[in-house]
C-alpha positions as CSV (number, residue, x, y, z in Angstrom):
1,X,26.5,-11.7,-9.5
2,X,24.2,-14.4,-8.0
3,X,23.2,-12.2,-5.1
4,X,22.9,-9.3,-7.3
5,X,20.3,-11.6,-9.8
6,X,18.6,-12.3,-6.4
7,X,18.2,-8.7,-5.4
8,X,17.0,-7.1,-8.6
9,X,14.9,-10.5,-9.7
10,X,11.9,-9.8,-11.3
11,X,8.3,-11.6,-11.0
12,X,6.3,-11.0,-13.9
13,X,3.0,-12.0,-11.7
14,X,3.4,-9.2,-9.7
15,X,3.6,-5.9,-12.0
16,X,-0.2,-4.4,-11.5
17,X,-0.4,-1.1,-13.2
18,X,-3.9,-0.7,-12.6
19,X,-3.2,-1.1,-8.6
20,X,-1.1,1.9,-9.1
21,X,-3.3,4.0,-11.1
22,X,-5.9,3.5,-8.2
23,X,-3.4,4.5,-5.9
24,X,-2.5,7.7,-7.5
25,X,-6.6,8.5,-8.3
26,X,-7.5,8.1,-4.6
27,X,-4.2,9.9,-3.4
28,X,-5.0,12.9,-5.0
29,X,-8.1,13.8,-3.2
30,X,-6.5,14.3,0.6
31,X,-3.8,16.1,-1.4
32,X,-6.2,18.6,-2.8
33,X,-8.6,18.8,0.4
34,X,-5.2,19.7,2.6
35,X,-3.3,22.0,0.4
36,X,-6.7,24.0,0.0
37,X,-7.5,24.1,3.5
38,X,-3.7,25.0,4.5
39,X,-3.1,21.8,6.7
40,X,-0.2,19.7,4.4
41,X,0.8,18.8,8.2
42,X,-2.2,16.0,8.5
43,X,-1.8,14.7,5.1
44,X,0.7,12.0,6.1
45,X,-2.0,10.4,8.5
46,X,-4.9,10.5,5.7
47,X,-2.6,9.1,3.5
48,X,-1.5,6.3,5.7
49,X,-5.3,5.4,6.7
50,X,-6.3,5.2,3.0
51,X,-3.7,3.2,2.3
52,X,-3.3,1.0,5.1
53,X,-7.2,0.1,4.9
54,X,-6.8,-0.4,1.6
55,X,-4.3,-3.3,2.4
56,X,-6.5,-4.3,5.0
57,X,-9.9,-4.9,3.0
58,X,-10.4,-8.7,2.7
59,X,-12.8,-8.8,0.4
60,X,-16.0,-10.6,0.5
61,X,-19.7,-9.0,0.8
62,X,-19.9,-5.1,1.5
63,X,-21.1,-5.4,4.6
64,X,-18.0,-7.8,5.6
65,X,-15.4,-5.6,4.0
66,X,-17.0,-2.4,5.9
67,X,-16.7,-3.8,9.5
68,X,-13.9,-5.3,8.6
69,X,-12.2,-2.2,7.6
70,X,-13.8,0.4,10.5
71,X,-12.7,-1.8,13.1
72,X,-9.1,-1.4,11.4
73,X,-9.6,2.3,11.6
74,X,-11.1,2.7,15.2
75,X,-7.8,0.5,16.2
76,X,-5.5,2.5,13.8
77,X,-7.7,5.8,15.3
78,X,-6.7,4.9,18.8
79,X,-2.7,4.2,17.9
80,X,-2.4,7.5,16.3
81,X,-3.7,9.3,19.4
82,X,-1.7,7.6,21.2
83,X,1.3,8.0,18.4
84,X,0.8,11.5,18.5
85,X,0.0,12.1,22.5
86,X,3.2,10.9,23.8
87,X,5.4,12.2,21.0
88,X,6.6,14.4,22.7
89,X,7.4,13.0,26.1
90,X,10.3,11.4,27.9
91,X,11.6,9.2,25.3
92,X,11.0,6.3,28.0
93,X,7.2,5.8,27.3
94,X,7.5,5.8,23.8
95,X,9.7,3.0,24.4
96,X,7.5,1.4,26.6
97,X,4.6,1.8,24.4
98,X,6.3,0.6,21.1
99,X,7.5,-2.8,23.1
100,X,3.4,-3.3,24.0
101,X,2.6,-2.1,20.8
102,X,4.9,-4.5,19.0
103,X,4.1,-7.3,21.2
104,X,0.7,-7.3,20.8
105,X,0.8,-7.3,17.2
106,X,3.1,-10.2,17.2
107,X,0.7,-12.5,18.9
108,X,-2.4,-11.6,16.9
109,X,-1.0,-14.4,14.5
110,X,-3.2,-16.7,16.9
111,X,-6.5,-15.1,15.0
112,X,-5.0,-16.0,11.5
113,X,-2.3,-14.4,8.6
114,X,-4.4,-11.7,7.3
115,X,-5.1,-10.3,10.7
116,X,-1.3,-10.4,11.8
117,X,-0.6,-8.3,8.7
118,X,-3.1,-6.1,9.4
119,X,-1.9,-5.5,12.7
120,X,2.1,-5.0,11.3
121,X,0.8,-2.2,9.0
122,X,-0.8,-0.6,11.9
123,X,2.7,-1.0,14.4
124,X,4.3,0.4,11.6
125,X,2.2,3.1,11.3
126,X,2.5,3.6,15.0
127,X,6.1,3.7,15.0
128,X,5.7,6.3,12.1
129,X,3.3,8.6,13.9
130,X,5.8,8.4,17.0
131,X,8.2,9.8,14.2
132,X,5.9,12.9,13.0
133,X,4.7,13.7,16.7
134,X,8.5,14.1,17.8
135,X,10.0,15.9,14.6
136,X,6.5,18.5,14.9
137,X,6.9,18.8,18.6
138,X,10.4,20.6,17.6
139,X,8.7,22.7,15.0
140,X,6.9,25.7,17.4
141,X,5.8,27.0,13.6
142,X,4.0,24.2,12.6
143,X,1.1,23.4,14.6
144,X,-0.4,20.0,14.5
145,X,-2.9,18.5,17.0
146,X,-3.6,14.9,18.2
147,X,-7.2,15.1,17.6
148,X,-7.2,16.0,13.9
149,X,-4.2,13.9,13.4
150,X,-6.6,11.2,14.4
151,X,-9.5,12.9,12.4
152,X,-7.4,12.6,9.2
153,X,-6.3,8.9,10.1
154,X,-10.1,7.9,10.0
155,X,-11.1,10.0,7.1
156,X,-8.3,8.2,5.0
157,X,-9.6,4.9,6.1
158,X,-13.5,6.3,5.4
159,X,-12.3,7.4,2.1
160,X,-11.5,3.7,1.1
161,X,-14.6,2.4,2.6
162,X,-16.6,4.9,0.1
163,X,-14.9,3.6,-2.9
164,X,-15.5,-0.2,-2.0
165,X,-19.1,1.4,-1.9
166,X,-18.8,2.8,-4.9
167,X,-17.1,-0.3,-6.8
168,X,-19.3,-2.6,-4.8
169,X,-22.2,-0.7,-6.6
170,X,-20.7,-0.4,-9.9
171,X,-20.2,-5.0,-10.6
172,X,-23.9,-4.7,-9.0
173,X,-23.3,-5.1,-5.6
174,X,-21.9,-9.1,-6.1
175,X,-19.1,-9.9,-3.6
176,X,-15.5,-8.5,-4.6
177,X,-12.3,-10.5,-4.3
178,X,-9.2,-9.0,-2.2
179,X,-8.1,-6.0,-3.7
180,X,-4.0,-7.2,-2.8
181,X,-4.6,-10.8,-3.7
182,X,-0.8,-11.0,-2.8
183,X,-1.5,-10.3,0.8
184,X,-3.0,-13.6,2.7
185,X,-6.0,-14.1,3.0
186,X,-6.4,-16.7,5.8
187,X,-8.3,-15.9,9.2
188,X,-8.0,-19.4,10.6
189,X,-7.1,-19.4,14.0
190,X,-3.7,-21.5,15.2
191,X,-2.3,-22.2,18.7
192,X,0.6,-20.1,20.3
193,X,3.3,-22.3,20.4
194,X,6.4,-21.3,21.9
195,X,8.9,-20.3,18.7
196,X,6.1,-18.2,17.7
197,X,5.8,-16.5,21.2
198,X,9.7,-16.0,21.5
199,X,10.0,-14.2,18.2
200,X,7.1,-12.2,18.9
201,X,8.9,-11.1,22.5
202,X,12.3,-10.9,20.2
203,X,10.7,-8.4,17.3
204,X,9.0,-6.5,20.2
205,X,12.7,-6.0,22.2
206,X,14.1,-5.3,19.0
207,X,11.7,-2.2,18.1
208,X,11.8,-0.9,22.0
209,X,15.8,-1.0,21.2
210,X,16.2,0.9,18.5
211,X,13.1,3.3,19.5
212,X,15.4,3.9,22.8
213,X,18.7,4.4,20.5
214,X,16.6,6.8,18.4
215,X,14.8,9.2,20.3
216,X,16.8,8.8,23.5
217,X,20.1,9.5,21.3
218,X,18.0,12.1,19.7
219,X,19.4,11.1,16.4
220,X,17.9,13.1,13.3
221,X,15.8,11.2,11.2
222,X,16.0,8.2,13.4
223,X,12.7,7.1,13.0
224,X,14.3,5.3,9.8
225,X,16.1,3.2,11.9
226,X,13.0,1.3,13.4
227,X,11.1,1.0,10.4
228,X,14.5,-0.7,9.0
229,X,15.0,-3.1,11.5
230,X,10.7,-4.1,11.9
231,X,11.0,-4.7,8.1
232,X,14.2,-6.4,8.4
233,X,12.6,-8.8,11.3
234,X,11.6,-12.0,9.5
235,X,11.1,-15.6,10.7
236,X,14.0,-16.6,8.1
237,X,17.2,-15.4,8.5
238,X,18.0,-15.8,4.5
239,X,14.6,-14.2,4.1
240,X,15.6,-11.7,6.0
241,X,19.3,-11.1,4.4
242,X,17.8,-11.0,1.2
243,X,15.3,-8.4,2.0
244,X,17.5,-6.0,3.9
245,X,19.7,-6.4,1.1
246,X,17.0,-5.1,-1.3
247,X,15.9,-2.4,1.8
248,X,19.8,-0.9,1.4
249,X,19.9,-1.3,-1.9
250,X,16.4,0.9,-2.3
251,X,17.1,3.3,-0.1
252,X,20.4,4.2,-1.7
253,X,19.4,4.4,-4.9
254,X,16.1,6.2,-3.7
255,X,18.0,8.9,-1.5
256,X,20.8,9.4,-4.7
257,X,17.7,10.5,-7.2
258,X,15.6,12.9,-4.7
259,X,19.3,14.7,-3.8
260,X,19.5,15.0,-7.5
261,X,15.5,16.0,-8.1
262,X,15.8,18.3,-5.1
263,X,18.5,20.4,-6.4
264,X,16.0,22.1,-9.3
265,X,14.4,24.1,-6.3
266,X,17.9,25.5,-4.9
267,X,18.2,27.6,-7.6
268,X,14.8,29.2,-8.1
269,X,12.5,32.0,-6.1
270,X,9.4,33.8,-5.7
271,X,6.6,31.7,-8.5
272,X,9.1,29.3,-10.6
273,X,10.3,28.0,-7.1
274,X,6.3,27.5,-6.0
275,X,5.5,26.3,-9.4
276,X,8.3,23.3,-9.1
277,X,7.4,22.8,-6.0
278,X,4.5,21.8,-7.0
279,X,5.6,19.5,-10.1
280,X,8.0,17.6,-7.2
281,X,5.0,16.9,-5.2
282,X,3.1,15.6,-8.2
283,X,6.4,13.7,-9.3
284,X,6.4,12.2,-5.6
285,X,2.8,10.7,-5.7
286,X,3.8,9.4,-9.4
287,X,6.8,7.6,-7.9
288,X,4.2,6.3,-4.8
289,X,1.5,5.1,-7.6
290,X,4.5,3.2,-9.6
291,X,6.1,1.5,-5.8
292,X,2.8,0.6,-5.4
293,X,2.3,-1.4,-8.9
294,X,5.6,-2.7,-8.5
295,X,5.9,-3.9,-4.8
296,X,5.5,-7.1,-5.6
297,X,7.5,-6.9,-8.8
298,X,11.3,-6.2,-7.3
299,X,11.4,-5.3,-3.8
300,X,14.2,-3.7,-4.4
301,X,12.8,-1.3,-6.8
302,X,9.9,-0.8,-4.6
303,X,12.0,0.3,-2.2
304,X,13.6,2.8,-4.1
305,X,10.5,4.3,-5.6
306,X,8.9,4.6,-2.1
307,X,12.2,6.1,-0.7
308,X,12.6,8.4,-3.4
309,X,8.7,10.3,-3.4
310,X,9.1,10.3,0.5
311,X,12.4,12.0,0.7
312,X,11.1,14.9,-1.8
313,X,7.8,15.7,0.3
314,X,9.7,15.6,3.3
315,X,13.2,17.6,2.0
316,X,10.8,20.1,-0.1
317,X,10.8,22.8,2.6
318,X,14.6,22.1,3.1
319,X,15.7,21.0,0.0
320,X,19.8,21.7,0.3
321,X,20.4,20.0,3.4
322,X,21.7,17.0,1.9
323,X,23.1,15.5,5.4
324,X,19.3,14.6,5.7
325,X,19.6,11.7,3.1
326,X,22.6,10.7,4.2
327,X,21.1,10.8,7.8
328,X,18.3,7.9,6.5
329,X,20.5,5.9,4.7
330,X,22.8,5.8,7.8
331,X,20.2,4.6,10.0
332,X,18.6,2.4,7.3
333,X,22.1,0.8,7.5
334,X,22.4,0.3,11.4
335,X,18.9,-0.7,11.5
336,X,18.7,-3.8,9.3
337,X,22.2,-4.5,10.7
338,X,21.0,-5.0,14.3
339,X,17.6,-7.3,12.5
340,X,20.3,-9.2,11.1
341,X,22.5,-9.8,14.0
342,X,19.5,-10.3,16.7
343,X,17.9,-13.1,14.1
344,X,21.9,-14.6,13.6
345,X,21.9,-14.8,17.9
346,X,18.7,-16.1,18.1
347,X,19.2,-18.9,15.4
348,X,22.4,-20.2,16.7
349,X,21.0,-19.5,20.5
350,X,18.2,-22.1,19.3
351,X,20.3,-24.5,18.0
352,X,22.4,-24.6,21.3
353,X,19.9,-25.6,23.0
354,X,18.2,-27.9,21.1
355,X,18.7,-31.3,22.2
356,X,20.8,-33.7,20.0
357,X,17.8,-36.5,18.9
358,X,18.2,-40.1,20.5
359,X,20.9,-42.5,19.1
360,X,19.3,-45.7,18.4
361,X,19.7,-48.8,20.2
């Protein structure tokens, strides 16, 4: 009962409704431009820029928060291509890539907090576009090139720059605080000392591992393995128990309701089945606009929501093969599992050689 208070522990502080309402507003508009022009295949990377930059912005003076954010975009720009040019290649430079990727990422701590988060959302949207670029590479049908994946990716990132614009304009162009006040803020710049090196080398082996297990295995859906274990990998291993707890816990309860959601569409045809369709989708981005004004509410609950409006866009073409959710919550599974037991190794490997302090004399 104590662990299950921990899991599902709420804090009031962070339930922001009008976050998620923002969300959902913004969300809508690559929705509608890719469904009318036919191209629901780039919508994933428009979604990801506009929300990723959105994390990103750190507030300030226009100008600040602009540069800010289009660097974050040109570096994002140049991961996706890169995501979405070696795709589908020899699984061996995508591990090779997600290990400098990673590692890189890890040692941007050096320029301050805010810019190492900045530069974990945009490994993790690397390791997701490596996901997309394989599963569309074995999809003949659905055509989807790297220079309009990348063209989405920035115009996600531009869209969010146009609404600072816009709200920048609105509270007469004065200076705006962060939009995720939860995310740090602090771009002081700190040494590289050694423990902060090592887990950076750690985190970066750990992704390169399970990217190897995953697309050299070929497992389905194995993507979901890497994204478990990066967001299992935390400087804490009780921080990081607690939050693959929460991960598991989401993702089951997540993958339970879209099986259940997903089994209106098995039964319909011709307009009813085009017309649900369409409700699901708009059900999924209601389920992304409440993860988003709950992330920092219950993790847990997050987690779910988040897990739940991704599996019904991504099961919606397919939505009776059930071994699919099974698939993610398998990997979800193996993925915080091998976090946890690197970080265990790597604390008691630390403590072994530590040296025992001086007796006195």
């Amino acid at each position: 009962m104590s662990w299950l208070s921990k899991v599902f522990e709420l804090n009031p502080v962070g339930l922001n409704w009008p976050r998620g309402v923002l969300f959902l507003d913004i969300a809508l508009v690559p929705l509608i431009v890719f469904r009318a022009i036919g191209h629901e295949q780039y919508l994933v990377s428009a979604l990801f820029g506009l929300l990723f930059a959105w994390l990103a912005d750190p507030g300030g003076g226009y100008g600040h928060r602009a540069s800010h954010i289009a660097v974050f975009a040109l570096i994002g720009a140049g991961l996706t291509a890169l995501g979405f040019g070696i795709g589908g290649e020899a699984w061996g430079w995508l591990v090779l890539a997600t290990f400098a990727v990673t590692l890189v990422a890890g040692l941007t701590v050096a320029f301050g907090v805010h810019r190492f988060i900045a530069a974990v959302l945009l490994n993790l949207w690397f390791i997701v576009a490596l996901g997309l670029a394989f599963s569309l590479h074995h999809h003949a049908r659905i055509p989807s090139y790297t220079w309009a994946q990348v063209l989405a990716w920035t115009g996600g990132a531009a869209l969010w720059i146009v609404m600072t614009c816009v709200g920048w304009l609105i509270h007469g162009r004065q200076d705006r605080p962060q939009p995720v006040a939860e995310f740090p803020g602090d771009t002081s710049r700190r040494k590289l000392t050694q423990p902060l090196i090592m887990f950076a080398v750690i985190r970066a082996l750990v992704m390169a591992g399970t990217v190897a297990l995953a697309f050299g295995l070929n497992l389905s859906h194995g993507t979901w393995l890497t994204i478990a274990a990066m967001i299992a990998m935390k400087p804490s291993l009780e921080q990081a128990t607690l939050v693959s707890v929460q991960r598991l816990v989401g993702a089951l309860i997540g993958a339970a309701a879209a099986a259940l959601l997903l089994l209106v569409p098995t039964s319909e045809h011709g307009l009813r089945l085009f017309a649900v369709e369409r409700g699901l989708e708009v059900v999924a981005f209601v389920l992304f606009m409440h993860g988003v004004a709950i992330q920092f509410w219950n993790y847990a609950l997050y987690s779910a929501a988040i897990a739940m409006g991704t599996l019904i866009l991504v099961d919606l073409p397919q939505p009776s093969d059930y071994a699919a959710e099974g698939y993610r919550v398998l990997w979800t599974v193996c993925g915080v599992g091998i976090a946890l037991l690197v970080m265990l190794l790597a604390g008691l490997l630390a403590k072994h050689t530590t040296k025992a302090p001086p007796q006195p004399a």
